[in-house]
N, C-alpha and C positions, 0 to 999 in steps of 0.2 A: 464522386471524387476518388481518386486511386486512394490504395492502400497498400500499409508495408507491415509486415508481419515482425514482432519482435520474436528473433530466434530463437527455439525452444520452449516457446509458451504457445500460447491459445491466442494471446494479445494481437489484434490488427490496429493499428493508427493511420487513416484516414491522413495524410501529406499536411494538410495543415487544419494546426490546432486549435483552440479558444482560450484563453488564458485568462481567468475567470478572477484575480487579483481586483482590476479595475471595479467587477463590480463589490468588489466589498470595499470600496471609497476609499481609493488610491489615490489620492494626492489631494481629491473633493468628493463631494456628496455623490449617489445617482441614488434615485429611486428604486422602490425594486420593481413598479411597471418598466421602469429602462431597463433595469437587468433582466426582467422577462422579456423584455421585447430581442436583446441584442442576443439571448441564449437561442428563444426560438427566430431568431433570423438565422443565426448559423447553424441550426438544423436544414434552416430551408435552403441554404445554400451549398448540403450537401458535406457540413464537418461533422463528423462524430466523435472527436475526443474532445476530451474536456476537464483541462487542472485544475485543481485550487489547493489549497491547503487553512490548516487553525489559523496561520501567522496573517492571512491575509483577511485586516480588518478584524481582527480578535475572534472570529469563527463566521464572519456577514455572508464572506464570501460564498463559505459552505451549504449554511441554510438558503440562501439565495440559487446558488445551481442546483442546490436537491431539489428546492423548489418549483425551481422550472422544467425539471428534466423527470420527475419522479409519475408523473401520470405516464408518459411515454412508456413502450415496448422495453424493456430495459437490452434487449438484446441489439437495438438499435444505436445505443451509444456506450464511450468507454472512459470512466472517470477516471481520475486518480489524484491523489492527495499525500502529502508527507506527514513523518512523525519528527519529532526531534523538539518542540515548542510545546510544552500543554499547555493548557488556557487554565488559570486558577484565579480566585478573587484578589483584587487588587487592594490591595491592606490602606492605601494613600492614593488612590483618586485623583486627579488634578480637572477632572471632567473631558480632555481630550487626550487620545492615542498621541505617543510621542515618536510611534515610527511609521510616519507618513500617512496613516488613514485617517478618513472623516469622522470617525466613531467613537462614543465616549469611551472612557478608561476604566471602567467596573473592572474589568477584568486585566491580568497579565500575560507577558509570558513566561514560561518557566522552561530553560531548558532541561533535556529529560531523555538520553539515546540508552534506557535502561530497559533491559526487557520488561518490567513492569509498567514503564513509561509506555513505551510502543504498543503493546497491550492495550493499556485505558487511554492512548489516543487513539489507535483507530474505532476504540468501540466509541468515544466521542462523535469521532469523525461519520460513523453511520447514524448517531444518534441524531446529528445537525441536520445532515444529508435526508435523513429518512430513506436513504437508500437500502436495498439487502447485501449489497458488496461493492466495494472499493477494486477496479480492477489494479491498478499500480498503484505501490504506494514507495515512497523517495523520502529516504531520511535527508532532513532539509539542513542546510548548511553547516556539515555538522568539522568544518574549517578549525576550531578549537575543540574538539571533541574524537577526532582520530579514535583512539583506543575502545572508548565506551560503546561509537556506533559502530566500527569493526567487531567487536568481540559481544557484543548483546545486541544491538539493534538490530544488527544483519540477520544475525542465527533467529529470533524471532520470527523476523518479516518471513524465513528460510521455513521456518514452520508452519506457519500461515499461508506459504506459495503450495507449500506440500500436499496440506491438508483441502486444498479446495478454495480458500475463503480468499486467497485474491489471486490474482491472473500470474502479475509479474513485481519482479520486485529490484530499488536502486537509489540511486543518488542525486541528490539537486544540489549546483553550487556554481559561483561564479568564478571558480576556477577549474586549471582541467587537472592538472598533476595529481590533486589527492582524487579526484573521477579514476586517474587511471590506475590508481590503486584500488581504488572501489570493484574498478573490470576486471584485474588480475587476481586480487588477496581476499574476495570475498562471493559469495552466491549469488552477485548482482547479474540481472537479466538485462539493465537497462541504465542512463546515466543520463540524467538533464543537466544538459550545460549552456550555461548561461553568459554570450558575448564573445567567447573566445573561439567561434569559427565563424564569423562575419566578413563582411568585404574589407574590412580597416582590421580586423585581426584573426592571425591564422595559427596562433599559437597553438590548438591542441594539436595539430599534424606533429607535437612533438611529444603527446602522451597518451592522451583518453583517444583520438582517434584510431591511432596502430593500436592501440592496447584492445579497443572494442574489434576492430578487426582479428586480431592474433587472437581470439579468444570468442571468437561467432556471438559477437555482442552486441548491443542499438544502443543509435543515440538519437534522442529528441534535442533539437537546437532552441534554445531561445533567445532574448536577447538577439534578436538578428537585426534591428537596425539601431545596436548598440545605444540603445537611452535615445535616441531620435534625430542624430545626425543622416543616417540612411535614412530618414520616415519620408523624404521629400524628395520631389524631382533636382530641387537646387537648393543646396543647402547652405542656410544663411547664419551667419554671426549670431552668436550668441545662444544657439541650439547647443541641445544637452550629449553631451558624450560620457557613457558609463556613471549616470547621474551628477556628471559635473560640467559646467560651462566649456565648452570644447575649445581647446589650443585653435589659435587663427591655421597655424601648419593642417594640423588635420583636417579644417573645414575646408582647405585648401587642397587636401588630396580627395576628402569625396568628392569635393566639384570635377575633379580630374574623372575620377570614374564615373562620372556624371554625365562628361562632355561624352568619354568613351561610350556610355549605355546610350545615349542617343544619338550617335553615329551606329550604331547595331541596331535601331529600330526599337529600345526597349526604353526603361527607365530604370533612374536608382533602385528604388523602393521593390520595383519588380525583380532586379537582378539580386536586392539583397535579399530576399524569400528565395529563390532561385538557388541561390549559390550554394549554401549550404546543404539542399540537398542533391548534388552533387557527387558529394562524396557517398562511397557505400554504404560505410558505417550509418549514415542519418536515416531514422525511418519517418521525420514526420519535423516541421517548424512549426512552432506554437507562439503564437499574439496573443498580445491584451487587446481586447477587443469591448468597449464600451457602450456601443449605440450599431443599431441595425445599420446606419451608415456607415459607420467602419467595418462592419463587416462584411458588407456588401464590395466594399474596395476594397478591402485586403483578397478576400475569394475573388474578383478580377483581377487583382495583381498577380494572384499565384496561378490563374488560367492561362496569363498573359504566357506565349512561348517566348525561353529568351534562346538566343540562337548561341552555339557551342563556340562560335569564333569570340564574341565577347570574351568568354577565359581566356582564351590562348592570346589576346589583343591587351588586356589587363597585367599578362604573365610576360607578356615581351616588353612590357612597359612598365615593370617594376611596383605596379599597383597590386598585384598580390603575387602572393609565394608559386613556383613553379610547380612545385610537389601539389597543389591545389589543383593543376586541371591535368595532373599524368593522374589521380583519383577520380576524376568525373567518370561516374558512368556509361 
């Protein structure tokens, strides 16, 4: 699978990712023979990166891809993980996690963009992992936190890039505005953005993307078929948009690009992994990917070629913004 190099570092990412959420029991249970089987599928189908973070699953996530991945050559693949959540005992228990995973509640989260924090989380973080290093690591949503992760978390992680002990270093969040202050106002190598350069929205062409440009910077896109209105060839009532029941209007306008992707020979699903990299700025789309099944389709989606007239058919039809295909590569 090709790769794209994030500028200024060592960091290669491999075009598409594994987004290792799901296996720390994202919405429902999996086993961790399933999360081992879906990790080593997507080796064999040729992805080498691979996210996770504490928040996902109170730390499952973590120990489950160290696990899978930690006999392996380590030079053959490239983690990365955020700080901004430590995991600490959960004083009042209710027996289940209350933000989205399958896993009991012993534990919480605590937010924490303090250089002391960032410190004992990622030494957590190798602790889970078993890993010997974290190549990226992304201070994670830190949307109410602005000052603390700009002024300590950054300058830390900035220490740690210095010193050897990780590749590259950046931002995850579901918005792009404070990204693009991440790419401008701070030492960031790199910026996960999550939803907002998808086929149904093009919003960072107005901040994190010129900003990672004007400033020789990468973006990893996630969130690309925005909560799973794109996941399908035809997308039907009552599928989730940006984790909430999708407006009938907009199931209305992916089917339009729907109709358009297969008059091009392609599909939704394929064009919306497609699209985004695109632009320059993107060096890699990264999936939740739960079962060697899905990853076996997602890695055909994204081998799938999708042909350059689809943008410019999309952009003369007011299905996406026109600045999106004068950026295609």
């Amino acid at each position: 699978m090709r790769q794209r190099t994030i500028a200024g570092t060592p960091v290669a990412l491999t075009e598409l990712g594994f987004g290792a959420a799901v296996i720390g029991n994202l919405y429902r249970a999996t086993t961790d023979e399933e999360a081992a089987a879906a990790v080593a599928a997507a080796r064999d189908h040729g992805i080498r990166y691979f996210d996770t973070a504490p928040h996902y699953g109170l730390g499952l996530s973590e120990r489950r891809l160290g696990a899978a991945l930690r006999e392996r050559p380590r030079s053959e693949y490239v983690v990365s993980s955020k700080v901004g959540r430590l995991l600490v005992p959960n004083e009042r228990p209710t027996g289940t996690d209350s933000e989205g995973f399958a896993v009991p509640d012993d534990l919480r989260r605590q937010w924490d963009f303090s250089r002391d924090g960032v410190l004992r989380s990622v030494e957590e973080t190798l602790a889970r992992t078993g890993l010997d290093r974290i190549d990226i690591v992304y201070v994670h949503d830190p949307d109410d936190h602005w000052r603390q992760a700009a002024d300590e978390a950054m300058p830390a992680l900035a220490e740690l890039r210095d010193q050897g002990v990780v590749g590259a270093i950046g931002a995850g969040m579901n918005q792009s505005a404070m990204l693009a202050r991440f790419l401008r106002e701070t030492p960031a190598d790199v910026v996960m953005l999550a939803g907002r350069y998808t086929l149904l929205d093009q919003s960072a062409l107005d901040d994190a993307l010129p900003a990672a440009e004007e400033f020789g910077k990468a973006v990893v896109a996630v969130g690309v078929f925005n909560s799973g209105l794109l996941s399908r060839p035809w997308p039907a009532e009552g599928m989730k948009h940006d984790y909430q029941d999708a407006p009938v209007e907009l199931v209305e306008r992916a089917r339009e690009i729907a109709r358009v992707c297969e008059r091009h020979g392609t599909s939704l699903p394929a064009a919306a992994i497609a699209f985004p990299l695109t632009h320059p700025a993107v060096v890699n789309v990264t999936l939740g990917m739960r079962t060697p099944e899905q990853v076996r389709g997602n890695a055909e989606l994204h081998d799938r070629p999708v042909p350059e007239a689809l943008w410019q058919e999309l952009a003369e039809r007011g299905l996406i913004r026109a600045e999106a295909v004068l950026k295609k590569v």
